[in-house]
C-alpha positions, -999 to 999 in steps of 0.1 A, spaced: -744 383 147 -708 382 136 -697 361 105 -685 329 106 -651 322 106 -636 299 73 -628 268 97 -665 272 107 -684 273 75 -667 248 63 -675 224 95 -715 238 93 -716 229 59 -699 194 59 -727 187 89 -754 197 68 -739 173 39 -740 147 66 -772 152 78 -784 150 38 -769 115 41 -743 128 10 -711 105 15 -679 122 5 -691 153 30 -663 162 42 -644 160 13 -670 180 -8 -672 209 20 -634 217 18 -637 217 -18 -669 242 -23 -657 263 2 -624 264 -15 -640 269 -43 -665 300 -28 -634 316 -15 -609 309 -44 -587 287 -19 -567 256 -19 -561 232 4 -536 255 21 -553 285 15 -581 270 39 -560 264 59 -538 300 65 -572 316 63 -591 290 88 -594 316 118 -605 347 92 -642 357 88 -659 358 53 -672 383 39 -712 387 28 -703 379 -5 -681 347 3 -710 336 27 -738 340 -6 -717 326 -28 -707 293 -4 -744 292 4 -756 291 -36 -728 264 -37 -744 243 -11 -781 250 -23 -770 234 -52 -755 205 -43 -773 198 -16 -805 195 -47 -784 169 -67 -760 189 -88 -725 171 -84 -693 189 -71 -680 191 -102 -702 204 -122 -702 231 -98 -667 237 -96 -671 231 -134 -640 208 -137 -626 171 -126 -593 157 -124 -586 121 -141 -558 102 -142 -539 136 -124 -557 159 -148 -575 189 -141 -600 187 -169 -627 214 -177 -662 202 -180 -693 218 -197 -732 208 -200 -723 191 -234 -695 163 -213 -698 138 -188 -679 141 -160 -649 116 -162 -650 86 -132 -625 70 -121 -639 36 -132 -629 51 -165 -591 50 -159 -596 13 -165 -594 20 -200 -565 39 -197 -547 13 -174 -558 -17 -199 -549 4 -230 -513 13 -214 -505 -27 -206 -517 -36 -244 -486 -12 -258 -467 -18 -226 -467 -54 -234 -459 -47 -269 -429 -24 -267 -446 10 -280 -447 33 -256 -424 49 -271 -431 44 -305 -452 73 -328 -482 59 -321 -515 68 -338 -541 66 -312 -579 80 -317 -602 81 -291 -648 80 -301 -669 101 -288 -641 118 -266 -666 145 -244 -637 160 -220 -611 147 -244 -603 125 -207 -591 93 -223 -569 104 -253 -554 131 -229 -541 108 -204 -528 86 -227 -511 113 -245 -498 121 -212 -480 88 -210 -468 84 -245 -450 114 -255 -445 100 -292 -482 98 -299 -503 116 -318 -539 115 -305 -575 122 -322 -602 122 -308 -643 126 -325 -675 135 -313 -706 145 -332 -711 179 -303 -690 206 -313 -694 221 -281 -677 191 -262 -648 194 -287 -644 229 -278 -645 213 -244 -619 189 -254 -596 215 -269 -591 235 -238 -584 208 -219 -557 197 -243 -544 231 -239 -544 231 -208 -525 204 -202 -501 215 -228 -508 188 -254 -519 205 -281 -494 200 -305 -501 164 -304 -546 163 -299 -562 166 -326 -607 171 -326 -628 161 -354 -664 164 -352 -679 131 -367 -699 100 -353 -677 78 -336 -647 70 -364 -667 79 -395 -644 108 -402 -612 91 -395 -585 76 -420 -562 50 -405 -542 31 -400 -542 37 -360 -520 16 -334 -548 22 -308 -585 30 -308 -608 37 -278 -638 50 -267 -663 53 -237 -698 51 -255 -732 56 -241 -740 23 -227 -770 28 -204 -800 10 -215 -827 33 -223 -848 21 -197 -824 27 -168 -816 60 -175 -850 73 -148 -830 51 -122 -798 64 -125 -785 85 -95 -797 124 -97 -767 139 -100 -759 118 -133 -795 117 -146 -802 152 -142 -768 167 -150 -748 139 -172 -760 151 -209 -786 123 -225 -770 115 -253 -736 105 -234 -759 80 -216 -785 67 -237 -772 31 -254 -802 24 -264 -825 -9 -257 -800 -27 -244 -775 -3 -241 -752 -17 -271 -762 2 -297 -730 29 -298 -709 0 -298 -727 -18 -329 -717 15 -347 -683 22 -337 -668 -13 -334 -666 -19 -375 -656 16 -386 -625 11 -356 -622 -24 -371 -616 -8 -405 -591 11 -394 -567 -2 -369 -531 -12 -383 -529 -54 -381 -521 -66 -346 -534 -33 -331 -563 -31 -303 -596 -14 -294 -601 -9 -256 -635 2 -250 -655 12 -219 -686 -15 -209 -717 -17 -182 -719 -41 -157 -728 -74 -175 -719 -61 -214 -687 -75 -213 -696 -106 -232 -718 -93 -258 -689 -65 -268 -668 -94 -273 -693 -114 -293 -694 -81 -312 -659 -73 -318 -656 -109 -331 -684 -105 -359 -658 -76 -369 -627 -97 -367 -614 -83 -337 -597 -111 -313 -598 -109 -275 -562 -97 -267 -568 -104 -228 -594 -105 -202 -617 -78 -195 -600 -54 -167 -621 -50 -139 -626 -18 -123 -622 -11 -81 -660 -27 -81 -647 -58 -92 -669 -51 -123 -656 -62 -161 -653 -21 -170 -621 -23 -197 -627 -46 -232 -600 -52 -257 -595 -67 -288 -571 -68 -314 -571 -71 -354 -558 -102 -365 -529 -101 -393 -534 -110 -425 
């Protein structure tokens, strides 16, 4: 029996996807067998009519063993794009979501509304995994300088190839701490996507998070608030007067961030941004002058 052609594999294995009830098949067939063959999008495309080799065919068939048992395309690919990104992920990240460019977009209109985008802004971003967030803003504001924490040094290493990567290592800078608790302000922006899954959700959560998303990036705790009880003061501490903290919240967690940022003197500087769900994602607040 001869091989099967590039243009077929990639059909058989988008039908077995299918039949697996997995939702982006089509999508996620082009990209594994890309990814099996060392092919883009056009690559596929030139090569649609050649036949792969044994070793292609194993190594496209490991790839859908895999995901076909719960392990998400990324990880296999072992990196993600956000906010036009290609980041690099490891077992010590989360993958970035796109529900998580709502920080970005909420942080961007706070300054945008301000007049300092193109100011040297200090930005840090807790708990940074992927180094996702402060990357993409430093991508948009090209007089910032950008730190970001976490207490895994192996997600910082994480963070700093991905800086390099997208050339902005001159202006990311990684400090292993807890949240801000190694940081010296002042800073003109502060954000941070926490663990905010309640500790008893975390068996319910979709197999390709729960088994692959690292626990401690997920775990918030009893009711999920606990990282933001930490980090909210010690960013209170340290932003410059009139400057805000966007942070990442769960469905219904909105409020209680607020209520918590206002125990720490930070203001509500605008409305919680909803993500495409139509769910409160993005929460701000500002310091108050003195």
């Amino acid at each position: 029996m001869s091989a099967p052609t590039v243009e077929a594999a990639r059909r058989a294995l988008a039908a077995r996807l299918k039949t697996a009830a997995v939702e982006s098949a089509e999508l996620d067939a082009r990209l594994l067998t890309g990814h099996a063959l060392g092919l883009d999008l056009t690559g596929l495309i030139s090569a649609a009519r050649r036949q792969l080799t044994p070793d292609e065919s194993a190594r496209l068939e490991e790839f859908a063993r895999r995901h076909l048992a719960g392990e998400p395309v990324a990880r296999i690919l072992g990196e993600k794009e956000f906010w036009g990104l290609p980041l690099q992920l490891s077992s010590a990240t989360l993958v970035p979501r796109p529900d998580t460019e709502t920080v970005v977009e909420l942080a961007l209109e706070l300054l945008r509304a301000n007049g300092d985008l193109d100011r040297p802004l200090r930005i840090a971003d807790l708990g940074t995994g992927t180094g996702a967030i402060l990357l993409a803003l430093l991508s948009e504001l090209p007089a910032a300088q950008g730190f970001g924490t976490d207490i895994s040094q192996a997600a910082l290493q994480t963070a700093e190839a991905n800086a390099a990567r997208a050339g902005l290592s001159d202006r990311a800078t990684f400090i292993a701490c807890d949240y801000a608790s190694g940081l010296i302000g002042p800073f003109d922006l502060i954000v941070s996507n926490p663990p905010y899954i309640r500790t008893a959700d975390i068996d319910g959560l979709a197999a390709e998070v729960r088994n692959h998303d690292p626990p401690a990036a997920l775990d918030g705790g009893a009711d999920g608030l606990d990282a933001y009880r930490a980090l909210i003061p010690q960013a209170a501490r340290l932003l410059a007067a009139g400057a805000p903290l966007v942070v990442e919240a769960g469905e219904g967690q909105s409020g209680p961030i607020q209520a918590l940022m206002a125990t720490a003197g930070l203001m509500p500087v605008t409305a919680p941004k909803a993500d495409l769900a139509g769910i409160p994602r993005a929460v701000a607040g500002h310091k108050m002058a003195r």
